[in-house]
VEXNUKOL-93120 format. One record per residue (C-alpha): residue number from 1; residue in three letters; z, x, y. Coordinates in steps of 0.5 Angstrom, whole numbers, plus 500, padded with zeros to 3 digits. Layout:
! VEXNUKOL-93120
REC   num   residuo     z     x     y
REC   NUM       ALA     Z     X     Y
...
//
This chain:
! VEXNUKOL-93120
REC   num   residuo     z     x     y
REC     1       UNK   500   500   500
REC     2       UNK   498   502   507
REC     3       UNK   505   504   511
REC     4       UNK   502   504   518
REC     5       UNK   502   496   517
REC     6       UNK   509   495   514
REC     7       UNK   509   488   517
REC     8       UNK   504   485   513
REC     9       UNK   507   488   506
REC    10       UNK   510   481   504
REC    11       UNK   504   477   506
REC    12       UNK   500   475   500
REC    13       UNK   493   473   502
REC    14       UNK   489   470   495
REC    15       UNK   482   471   495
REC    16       UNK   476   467   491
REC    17       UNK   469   469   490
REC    18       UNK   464   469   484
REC    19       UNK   461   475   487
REC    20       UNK   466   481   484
REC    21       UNK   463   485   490
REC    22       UNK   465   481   495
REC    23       UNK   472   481   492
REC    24       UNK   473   488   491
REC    25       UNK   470   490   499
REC    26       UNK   476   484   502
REC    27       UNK   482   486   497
REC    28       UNK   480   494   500
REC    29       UNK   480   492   507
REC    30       UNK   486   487   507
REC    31       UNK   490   493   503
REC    32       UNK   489   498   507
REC    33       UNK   493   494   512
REC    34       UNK   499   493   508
REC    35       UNK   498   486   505
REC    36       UNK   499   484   498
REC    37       UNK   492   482   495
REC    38       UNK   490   477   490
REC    39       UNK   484   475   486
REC    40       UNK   480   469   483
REC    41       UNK   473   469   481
REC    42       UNK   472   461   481
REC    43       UNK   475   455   483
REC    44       UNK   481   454   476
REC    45       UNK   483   460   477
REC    46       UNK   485   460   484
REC    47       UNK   488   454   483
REC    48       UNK   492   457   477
REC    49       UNK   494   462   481
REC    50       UNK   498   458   487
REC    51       UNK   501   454   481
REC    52       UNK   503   461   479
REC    53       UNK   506   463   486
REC    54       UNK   504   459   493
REC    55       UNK   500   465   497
REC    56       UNK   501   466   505
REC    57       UNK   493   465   506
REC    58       UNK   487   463   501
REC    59       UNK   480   466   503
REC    60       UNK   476   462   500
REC    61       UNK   468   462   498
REC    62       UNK   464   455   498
REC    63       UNK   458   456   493
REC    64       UNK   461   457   486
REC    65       UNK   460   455   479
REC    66       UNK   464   449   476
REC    67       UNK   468   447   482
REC    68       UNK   466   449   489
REC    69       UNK   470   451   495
REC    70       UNK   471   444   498
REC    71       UNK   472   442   491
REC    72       UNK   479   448   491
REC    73       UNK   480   445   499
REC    74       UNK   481   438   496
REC    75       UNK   486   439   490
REC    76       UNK   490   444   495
REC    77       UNK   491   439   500
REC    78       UNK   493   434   496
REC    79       UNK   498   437   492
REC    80       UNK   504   438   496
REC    81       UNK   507   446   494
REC    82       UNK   500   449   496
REC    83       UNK   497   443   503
REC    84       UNK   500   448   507
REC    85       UNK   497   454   505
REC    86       UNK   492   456   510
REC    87       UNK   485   456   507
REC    88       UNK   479   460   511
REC    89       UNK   472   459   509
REC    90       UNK   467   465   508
REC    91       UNK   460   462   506
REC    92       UNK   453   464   507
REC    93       UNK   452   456   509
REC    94       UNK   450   455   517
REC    95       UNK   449   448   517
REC    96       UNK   453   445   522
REC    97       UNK   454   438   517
REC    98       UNK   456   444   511
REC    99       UNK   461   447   517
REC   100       UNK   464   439   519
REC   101       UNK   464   439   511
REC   102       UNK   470   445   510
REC   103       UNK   474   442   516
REC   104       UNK   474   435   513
REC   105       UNK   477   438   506
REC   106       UNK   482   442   510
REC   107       UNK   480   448   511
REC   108       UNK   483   452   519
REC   109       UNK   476   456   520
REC   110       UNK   471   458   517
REC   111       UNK   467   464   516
REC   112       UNK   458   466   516
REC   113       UNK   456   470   511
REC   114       UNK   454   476   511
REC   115       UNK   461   478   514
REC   116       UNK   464   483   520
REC   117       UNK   471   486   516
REC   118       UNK   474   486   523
REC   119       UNK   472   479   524
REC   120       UNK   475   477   518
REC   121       UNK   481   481   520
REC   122       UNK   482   477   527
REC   123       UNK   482   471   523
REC   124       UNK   486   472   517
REC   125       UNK   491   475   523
REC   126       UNK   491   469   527
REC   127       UNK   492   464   521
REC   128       UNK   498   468   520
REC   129       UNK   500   468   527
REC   130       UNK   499   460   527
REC   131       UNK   502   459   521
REC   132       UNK   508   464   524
REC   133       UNK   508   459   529
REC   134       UNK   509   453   525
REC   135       UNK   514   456   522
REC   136       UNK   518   458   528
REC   137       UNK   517   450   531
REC   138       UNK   521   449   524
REC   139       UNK   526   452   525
REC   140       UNK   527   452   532
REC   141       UNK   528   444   531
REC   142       UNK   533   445   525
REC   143       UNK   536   449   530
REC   144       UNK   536   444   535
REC   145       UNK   539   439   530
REC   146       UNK   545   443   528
REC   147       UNK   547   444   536
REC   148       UNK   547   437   537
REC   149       UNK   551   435   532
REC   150       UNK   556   441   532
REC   151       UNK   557   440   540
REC   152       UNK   558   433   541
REC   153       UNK   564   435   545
REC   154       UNK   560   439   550
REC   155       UNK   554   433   552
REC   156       UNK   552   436   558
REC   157       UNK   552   443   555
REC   158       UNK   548   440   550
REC   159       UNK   543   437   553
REC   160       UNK   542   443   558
REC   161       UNK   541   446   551
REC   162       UNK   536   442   548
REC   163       UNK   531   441   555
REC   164       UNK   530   448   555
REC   165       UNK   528   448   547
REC   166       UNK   524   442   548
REC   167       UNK   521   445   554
REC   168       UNK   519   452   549
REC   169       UNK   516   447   544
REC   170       UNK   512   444   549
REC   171       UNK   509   451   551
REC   172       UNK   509   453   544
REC   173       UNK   505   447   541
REC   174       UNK   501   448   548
REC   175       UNK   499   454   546
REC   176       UNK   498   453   539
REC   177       UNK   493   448   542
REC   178       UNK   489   451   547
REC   179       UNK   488   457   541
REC   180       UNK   487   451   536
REC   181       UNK   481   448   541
REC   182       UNK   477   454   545
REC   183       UNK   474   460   542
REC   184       UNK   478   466   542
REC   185       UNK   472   470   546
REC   186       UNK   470   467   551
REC   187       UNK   476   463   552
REC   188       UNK   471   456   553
REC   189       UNK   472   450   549
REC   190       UNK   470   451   542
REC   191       UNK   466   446   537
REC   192       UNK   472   442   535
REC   193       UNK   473   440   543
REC   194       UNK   465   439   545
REC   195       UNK   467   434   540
REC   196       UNK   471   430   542
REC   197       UNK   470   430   549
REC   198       UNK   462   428   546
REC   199       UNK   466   423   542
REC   200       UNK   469   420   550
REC   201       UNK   462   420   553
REC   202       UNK   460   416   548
REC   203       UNK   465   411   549
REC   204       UNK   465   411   556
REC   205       UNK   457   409   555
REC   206       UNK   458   404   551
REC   207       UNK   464   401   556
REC   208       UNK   458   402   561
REC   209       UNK   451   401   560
REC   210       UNK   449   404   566
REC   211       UNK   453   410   565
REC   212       UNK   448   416   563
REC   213       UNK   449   423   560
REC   214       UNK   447   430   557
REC   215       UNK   448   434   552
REC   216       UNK   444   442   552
REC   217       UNK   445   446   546
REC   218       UNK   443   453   548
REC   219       UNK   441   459   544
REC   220       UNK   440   466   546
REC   221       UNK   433   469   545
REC   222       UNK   433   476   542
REC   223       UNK   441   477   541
REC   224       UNK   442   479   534
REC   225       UNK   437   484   537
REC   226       UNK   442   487   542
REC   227       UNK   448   486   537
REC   228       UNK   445   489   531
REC   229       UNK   442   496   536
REC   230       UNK   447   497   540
REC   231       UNK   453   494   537
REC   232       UNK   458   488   537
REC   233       UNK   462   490   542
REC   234       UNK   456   490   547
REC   235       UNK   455   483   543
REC   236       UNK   462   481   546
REC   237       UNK   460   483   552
REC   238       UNK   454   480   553
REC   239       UNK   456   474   551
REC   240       UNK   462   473   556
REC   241       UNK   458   474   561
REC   242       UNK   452   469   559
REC   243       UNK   458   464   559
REC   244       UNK   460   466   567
REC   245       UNK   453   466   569
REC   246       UNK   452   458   565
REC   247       UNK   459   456   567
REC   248       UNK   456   457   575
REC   249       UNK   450   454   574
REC   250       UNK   454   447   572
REC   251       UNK   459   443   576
REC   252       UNK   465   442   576
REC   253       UNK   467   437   571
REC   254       UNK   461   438   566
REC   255       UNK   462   442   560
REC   256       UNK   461   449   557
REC   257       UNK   462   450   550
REC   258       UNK   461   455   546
REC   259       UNK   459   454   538
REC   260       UNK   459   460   535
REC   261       UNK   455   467   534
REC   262       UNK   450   466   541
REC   263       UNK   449   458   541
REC   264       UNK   453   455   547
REC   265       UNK   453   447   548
REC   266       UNK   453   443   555
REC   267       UNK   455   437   556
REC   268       UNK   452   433   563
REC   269       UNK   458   427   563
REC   270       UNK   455   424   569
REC   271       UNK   447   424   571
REC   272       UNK   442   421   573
REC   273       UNK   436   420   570
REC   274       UNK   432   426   566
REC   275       UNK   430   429   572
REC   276       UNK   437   432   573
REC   277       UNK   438   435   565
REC   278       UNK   431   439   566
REC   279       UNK   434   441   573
REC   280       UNK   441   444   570
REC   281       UNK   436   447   564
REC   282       UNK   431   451   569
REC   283       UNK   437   453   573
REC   284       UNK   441   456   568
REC   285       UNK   433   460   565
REC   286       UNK   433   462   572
REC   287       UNK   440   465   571
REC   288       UNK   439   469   564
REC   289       UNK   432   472   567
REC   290       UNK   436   476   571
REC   291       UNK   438   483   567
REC   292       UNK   445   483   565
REC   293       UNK   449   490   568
REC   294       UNK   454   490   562
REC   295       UNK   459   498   562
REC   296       UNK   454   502   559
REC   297       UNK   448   498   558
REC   298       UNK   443   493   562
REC   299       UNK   441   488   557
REC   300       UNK   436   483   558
REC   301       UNK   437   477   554
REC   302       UNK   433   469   556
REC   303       UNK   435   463   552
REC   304       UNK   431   456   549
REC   305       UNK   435   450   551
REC   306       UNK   434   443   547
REC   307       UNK   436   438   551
REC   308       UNK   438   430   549
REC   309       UNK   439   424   553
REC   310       UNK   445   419   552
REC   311       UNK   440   413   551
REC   312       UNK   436   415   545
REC   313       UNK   443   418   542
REC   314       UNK   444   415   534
REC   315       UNK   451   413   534
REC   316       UNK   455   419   533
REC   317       UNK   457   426   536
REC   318       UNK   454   430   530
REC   319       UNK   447   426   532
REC   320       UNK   447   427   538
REC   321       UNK   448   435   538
REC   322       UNK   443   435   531
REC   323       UNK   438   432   537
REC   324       UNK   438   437   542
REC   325       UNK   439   442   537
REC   326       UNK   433   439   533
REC   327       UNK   429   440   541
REC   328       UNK   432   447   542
REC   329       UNK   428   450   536
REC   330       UNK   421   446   538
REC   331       UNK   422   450   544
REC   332       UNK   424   457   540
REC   333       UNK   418   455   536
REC   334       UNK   413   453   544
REC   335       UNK   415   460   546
REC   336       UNK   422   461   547
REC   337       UNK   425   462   555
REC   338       UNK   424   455   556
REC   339       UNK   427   448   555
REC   340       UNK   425   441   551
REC   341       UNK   427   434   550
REC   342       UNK   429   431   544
REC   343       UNK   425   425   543
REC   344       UNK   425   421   536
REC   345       UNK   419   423   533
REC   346       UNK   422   431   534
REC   347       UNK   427   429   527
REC   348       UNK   422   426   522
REC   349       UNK   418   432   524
REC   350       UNK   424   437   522
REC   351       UNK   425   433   515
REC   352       UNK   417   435   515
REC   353       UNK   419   442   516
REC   354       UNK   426   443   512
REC   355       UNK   421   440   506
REC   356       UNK   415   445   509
REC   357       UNK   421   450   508
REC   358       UNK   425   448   502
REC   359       UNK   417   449   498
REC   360       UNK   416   456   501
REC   361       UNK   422   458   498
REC   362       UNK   420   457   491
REC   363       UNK   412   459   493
REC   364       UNK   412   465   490
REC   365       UNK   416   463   483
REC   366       UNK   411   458   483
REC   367       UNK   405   463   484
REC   368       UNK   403   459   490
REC   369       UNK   402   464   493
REC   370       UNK   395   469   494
REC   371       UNK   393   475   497
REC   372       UNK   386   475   500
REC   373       UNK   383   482   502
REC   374       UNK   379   482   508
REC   375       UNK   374   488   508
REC   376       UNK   374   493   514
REC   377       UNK   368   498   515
REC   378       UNK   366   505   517
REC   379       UNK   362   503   523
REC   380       UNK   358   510   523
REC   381       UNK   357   508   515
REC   382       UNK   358   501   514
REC   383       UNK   361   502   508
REC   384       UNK   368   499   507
REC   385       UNK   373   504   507
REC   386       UNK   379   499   507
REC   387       UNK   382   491   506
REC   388       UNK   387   488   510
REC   389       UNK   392   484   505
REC   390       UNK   392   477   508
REC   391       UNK   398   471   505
REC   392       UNK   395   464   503
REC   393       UNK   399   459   500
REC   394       UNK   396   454   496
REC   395       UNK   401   449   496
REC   396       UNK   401   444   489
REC   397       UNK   401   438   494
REC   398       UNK   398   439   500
REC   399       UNK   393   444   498
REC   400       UNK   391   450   503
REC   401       UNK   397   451   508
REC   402       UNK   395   454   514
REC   403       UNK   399   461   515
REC   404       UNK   400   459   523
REC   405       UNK   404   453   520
REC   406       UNK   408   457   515
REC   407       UNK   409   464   518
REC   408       UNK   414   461   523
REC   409       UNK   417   457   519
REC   410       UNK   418   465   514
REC   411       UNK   421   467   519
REC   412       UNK   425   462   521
REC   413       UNK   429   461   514
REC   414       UNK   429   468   513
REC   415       UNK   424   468   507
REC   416       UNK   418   472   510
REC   417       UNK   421   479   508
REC   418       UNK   420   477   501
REC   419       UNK   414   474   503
REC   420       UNK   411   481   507
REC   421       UNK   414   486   500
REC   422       UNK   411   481   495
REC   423       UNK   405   482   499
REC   424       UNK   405   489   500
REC   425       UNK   407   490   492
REC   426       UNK   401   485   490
REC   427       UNK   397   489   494
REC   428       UNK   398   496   491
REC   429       UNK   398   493   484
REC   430       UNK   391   490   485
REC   431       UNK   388   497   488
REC   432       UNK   391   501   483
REC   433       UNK   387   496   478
REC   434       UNK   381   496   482
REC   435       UNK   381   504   481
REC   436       UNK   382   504   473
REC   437       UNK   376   500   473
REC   438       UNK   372   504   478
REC   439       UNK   371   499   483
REC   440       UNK   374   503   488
REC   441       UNK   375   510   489
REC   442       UNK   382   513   491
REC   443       UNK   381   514   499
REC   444       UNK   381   505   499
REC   445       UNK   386   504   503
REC   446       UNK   390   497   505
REC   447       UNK   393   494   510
REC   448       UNK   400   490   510
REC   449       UNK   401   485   516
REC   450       UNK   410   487   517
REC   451       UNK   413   481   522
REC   452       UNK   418   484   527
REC   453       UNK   424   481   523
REC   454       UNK   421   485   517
REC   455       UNK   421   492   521
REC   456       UNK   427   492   524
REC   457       UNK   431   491   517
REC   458       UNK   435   498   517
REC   459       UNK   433   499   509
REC   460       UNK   426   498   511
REC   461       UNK   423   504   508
REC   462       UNK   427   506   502
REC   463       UNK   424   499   500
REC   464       UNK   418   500   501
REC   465       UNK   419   508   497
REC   466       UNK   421   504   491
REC   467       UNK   415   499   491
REC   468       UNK   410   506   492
REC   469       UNK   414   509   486
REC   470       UNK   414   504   482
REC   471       UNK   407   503   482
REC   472       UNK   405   511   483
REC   473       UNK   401   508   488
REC   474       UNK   400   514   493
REC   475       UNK   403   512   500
REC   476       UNK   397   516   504
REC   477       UNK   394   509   502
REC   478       UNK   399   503   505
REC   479       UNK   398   502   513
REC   480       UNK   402   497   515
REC   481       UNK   400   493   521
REC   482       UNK   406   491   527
REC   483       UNK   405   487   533
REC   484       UNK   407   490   539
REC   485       UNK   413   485   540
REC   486       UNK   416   488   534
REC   487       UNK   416   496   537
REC   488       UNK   419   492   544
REC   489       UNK   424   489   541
REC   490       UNK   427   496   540
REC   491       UNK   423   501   542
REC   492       UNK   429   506   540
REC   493       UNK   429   503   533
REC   494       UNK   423   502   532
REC   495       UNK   420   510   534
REC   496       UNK   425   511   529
REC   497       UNK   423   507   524
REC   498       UNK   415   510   525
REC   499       UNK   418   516   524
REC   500       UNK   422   515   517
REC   501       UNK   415   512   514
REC   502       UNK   410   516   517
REC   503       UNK   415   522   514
REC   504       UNK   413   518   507
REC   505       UNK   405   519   508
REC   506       UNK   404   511   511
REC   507       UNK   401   510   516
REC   508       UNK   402   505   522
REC   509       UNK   397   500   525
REC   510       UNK   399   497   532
REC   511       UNK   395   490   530
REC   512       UNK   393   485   535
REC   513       UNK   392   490   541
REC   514       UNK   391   488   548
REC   515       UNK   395   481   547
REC   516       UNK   403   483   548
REC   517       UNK   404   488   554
REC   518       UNK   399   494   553
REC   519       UNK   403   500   555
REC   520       UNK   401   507   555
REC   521       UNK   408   510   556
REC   522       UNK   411   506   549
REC   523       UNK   404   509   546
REC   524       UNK   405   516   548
REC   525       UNK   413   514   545
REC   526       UNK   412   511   540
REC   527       UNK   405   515   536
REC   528       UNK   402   510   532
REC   529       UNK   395   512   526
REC   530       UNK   391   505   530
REC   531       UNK   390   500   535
REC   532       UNK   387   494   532
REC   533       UNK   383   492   538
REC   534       UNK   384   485   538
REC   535       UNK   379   479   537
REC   536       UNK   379   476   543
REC   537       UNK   376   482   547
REC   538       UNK   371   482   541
REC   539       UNK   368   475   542
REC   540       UNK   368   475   550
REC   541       UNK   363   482   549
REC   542       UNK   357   477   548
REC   543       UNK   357   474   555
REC   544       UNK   359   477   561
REC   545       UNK   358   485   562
REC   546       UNK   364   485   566
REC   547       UNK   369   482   559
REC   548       UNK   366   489   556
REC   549       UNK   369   493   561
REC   550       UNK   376   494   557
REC   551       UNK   373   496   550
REC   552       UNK   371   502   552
REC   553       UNK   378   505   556
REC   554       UNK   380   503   550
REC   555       UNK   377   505   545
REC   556       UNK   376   512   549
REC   557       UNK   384   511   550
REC   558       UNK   386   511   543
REC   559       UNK   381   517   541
REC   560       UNK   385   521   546
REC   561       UNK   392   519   544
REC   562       UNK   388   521   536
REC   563       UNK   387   514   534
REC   564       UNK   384   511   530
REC   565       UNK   381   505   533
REC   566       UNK   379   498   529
REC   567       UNK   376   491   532
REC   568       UNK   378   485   529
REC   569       UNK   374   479   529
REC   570       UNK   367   482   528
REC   571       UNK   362   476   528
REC   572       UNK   355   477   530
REC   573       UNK   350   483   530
REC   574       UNK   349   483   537
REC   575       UNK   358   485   538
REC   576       UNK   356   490   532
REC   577       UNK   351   495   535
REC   578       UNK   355   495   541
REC   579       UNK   361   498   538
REC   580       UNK   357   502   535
REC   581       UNK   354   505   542
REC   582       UNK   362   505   543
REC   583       UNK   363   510   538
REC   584       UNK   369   504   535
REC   585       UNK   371   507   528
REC   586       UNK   371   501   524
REC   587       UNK   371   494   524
REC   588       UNK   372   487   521
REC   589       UNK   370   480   521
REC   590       UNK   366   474   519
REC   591       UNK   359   478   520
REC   592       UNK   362   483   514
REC   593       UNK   366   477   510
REC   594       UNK   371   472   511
REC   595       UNK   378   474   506
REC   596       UNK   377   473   500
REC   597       UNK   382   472   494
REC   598       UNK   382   478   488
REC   599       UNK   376   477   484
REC   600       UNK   371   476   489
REC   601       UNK   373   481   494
REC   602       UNK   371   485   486
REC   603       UNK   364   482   485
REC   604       UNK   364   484   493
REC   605       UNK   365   492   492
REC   606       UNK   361   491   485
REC   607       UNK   355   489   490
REC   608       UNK   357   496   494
REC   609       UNK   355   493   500
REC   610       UNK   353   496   506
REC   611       UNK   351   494   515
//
């Protein structure tokens, strides 16, 4: 037992999880600081376990085979030896219902999945605190019985005494409160107080039919980007002074909560139509523009704002803030830094989309999913020299799903690094089959398109170096195609990140050039092997001289910087030659071949084309 905390050494903090691993790391941690630790791998063991001995505080998992957490949660609270026990949620569950789930089965907090220790640390503390708490109160009234009784005789003493202890319990229960209903953080009321608060706006309307109010739910753009690159307590930070800049956007009896993580709720109480929300939502877009000068860094950070009305609510707070939640992600999917109202249509077209969602994860385990390659061709020879991987999801149903639809939605739900490896292993796979029958020579390369979620993963590399290994696939071959809003997420990050796979042999390709902010100075920083001109440049070539203008200084720019240059969206014979006059490397497009899927791209290079 660690002696540096010999406070906690006869707290006894039970732990249940089906994941040994998550076991082993929460019994480390919490022993280091001097508590005594116990374990249970599911729901019936726990239960055993406080039959056994009633822990101090139960950390429990949701998701477990047999009994879930809430299941545990409930049987707990409804014995009377183990109801006290404080239990906190820890779980890879984000809905907002799966959270209204765990209080309503008596949990006191809850925890997301992956979990910061020192998160879990400050909560455990609190609920330790708050149970201290508890305990004192009930031992100040036990004591305050005792004088009344014993001091009958000296009534106006007793009273004296007893005001003053009442008067401590108010302060206490008081403070036992504002814990209980504001975010420790921020200090701003949290989700339980948005709540209940809502719940009195509804109220009030039905009392007064004229009356209208609001509710904006806000989430910051880019956030876990901060967070992740340059650490929790900068997060911290930034997130107290997005609430100062939020709370002077609003009026004194609005109100500003804060959800969790970078997600903060408002409530208009009173407005007076439409208008006026949409006015606190640009005020409040034009305040987060301005960057953020933070101890030790300036941070700029914009936020997406759904925003829902009292007249169209369902008939409870929970649907109402689903609404403006619903509206701010179709202003994230419109572009984010901007705001949307919720109108009833948004809903059923976010079932569409859960249901979109739920089939995407079981796309590749159904083998929905298919890699089409579009050739990309030497210009000088006109031969191809490379293919680019493209996903195409047939679904069972709804036949070809258009990646414009379910690429967002990837990479919303967090499915798309699975997606973006599966496509990088197929490919490889295929090319190395392509070469044992002699469709293609060694020096074939392909091209993976990575989003930026993908990229910035810390394990980036190493994964891509098992795929490369597995397969003996030489890595001289893979290049893979980023965006350049994938390097200015974070410009440090991601030059790091080039220089870990370029050490490995595989090359970098900055896709869609021209359309994101087209700075030389990052180029100069950041040393990509390609620009990929993008398409929109290519088709304006056949019209007015003056839209050929840029063509040219970029492709002079990229054989300058030694780079190699590609233009995308190839489609006619007269942008072509004119390429070709420029001195354009390579290129591709619907003139070469649309993509296609395996078995004709190999009746393609059987033909051994040439243009």
């Amino acid at each position: 037992m660690n002696s540096d905390f010999p406070e906690n050494a006869n707290v006894d903090i039970l732990i249940v999880d089906d994941t040994p691993d998550n076991l082993y790391i929460l019994a480390r941690m919490l022993s280091k600081r001097g508590y005594k630790v116990r374990k249970a791998l599911d729901g019936s063991m726990a239960l055993t376990a406080c039959k056994t001995l009633v822990p101090d505080l139960i950390l429990l998992d949701i998701m477990m085979p047999e009994m879930d957490g809430f299941e545990v949660c409930r049987q707990l609270k409804a014995n009377p030896e183990t109801r006290d026990i404080p239990v906190i949620f820890l779980s890879a569950l984000v809905d907002a219902l799966d959270k209204v789930k765990a209080f309503k089965s008596g949990g006191v907090d809850y925890i997301t999945k992956p979990f910061q220790l020192e998160e879990v640390l400050i909560r455990v503390q609190h609920q330790l605190l708050l149970r201290q708490a508890k305990d004192k109160i009930q031992q100040l009234n036990a004591e305050l019985e005792s004088r009344v009784r014993a001091r009958t005789q000296q009534l106006e003493l007793a009273n004296q005494e007893l005001k003053n202890e009442i008067e401590r319990r108010q302060e206490l229960q008081n403070e036992l409160l504002h814990l209980a209903l504001h975010d420790s953080l921020t200090n701003l009321p949290n989700r339980a107080l948005f709540m209940e608060s809502l719940q009195e706006a509804i109220a009030q309307l039905e009392r007064e039919e004229t009356h209208q109010f609001a509710v904006l739910f806000l989430d910051c753009d880019r956030f876990k980007v901060v967070n992740d690159s340059l650490g929790h307590s900068v997060g911290d930070e930034l997130l107290k002074a997005i609430s100062k800049r939020l709370h002077n956007c609003l009026k004194h009896e609005d109100l500003l909560a804060r959800l969790g993580g970078d997600e903060f709720a408002i409530l208009l109480r009173q407005i007076a139509d439409e208008a006026e929300a949409i006015a606190v939502a640009e005020r409040i877009l034009a305040s987060l523009s301005t960057p953020f000068q933070l101890s030790r860094h300036e941070v700029f950070i914009n936020a997406s704002i759904g925003i829902a009305l009292s007249n169209v609510y369902d008939d409870s707070p929970e649907y109402l803030l689903r609404d403006a939640d619903t509206a701010m992600y179709r202003a994230k999917a419109l572009g984010r830094s901007r705001y949307h109202v919720f109108d009833p249509s948004m809903h059923q077209s976010v079932l569409r989309r859960l249901e979109l969602e739920n089939d995407l994860r079981r796309a590749i385990e159904r083998e929905e999913l298919q890699v089409f390659y579009q050739p990309i061709v030497d210009l000088s020879s006109g031969r191809i020299v490379a293919f680019e991987a493209l996903v195409r999801w047939f679904h069972r149903k709804r036949g070809l799903v258009s990646p414009a639809e379910f690429i967002p939605v990837a990479e919303e739900s967090g499915t798309i690094h699975a997606i973006d490896l599966w496509v990088l292993q197929s490919a490889c796979r295929q090319l190395q089959q392509w070469q044992k029958v002699g469709a293609i020579d060694s020096k074939l390369s392909v091209g993976i398109n990575l989003s930026a979620i993908t990229f910035l993963r810390p394990h980036l590399t190493e994964e891509i170096r098992r795929i490369v290994t597995d397969l003996d696939f030489d890595p001289e071959r893979l290049k893979l195609e980023i965006t350049e809003t994938a390097i200015l997420e974070n410009k440090d990050l991601a030059q790091a990140k080039i220089g870990e796979l370029q050490q490995c042999g595989i090359k970098i390709s900055l896709d869609d050039f021209g359309t994101g902010y087209s700075s030389l100075s990052y180029l100069h920083e950041l040393p990509v092997n390609t620009l990929k001109i993008d398409q929109s440049f290519i088709r304006r070539m056949d019209g007015n001289p003056q839209n050929r203008d840029l063509i040219p200084a970029i492709i002079t720019m990229a054989h300058t910087m030694e780079m190699e240059a590609i233009a995308e969206g190839i489609e006619t014979q007269g942008q072509l030659n004119q390429l070709r006059k420029l001195a354009c490397n390579c290129g591709q497009g619907y003139l070469f071949s649309a993509p296609l899927d395996a078995p004709s791209t190999q009746d393609l290079l059987a033909s051994q084309p040439r243009w």
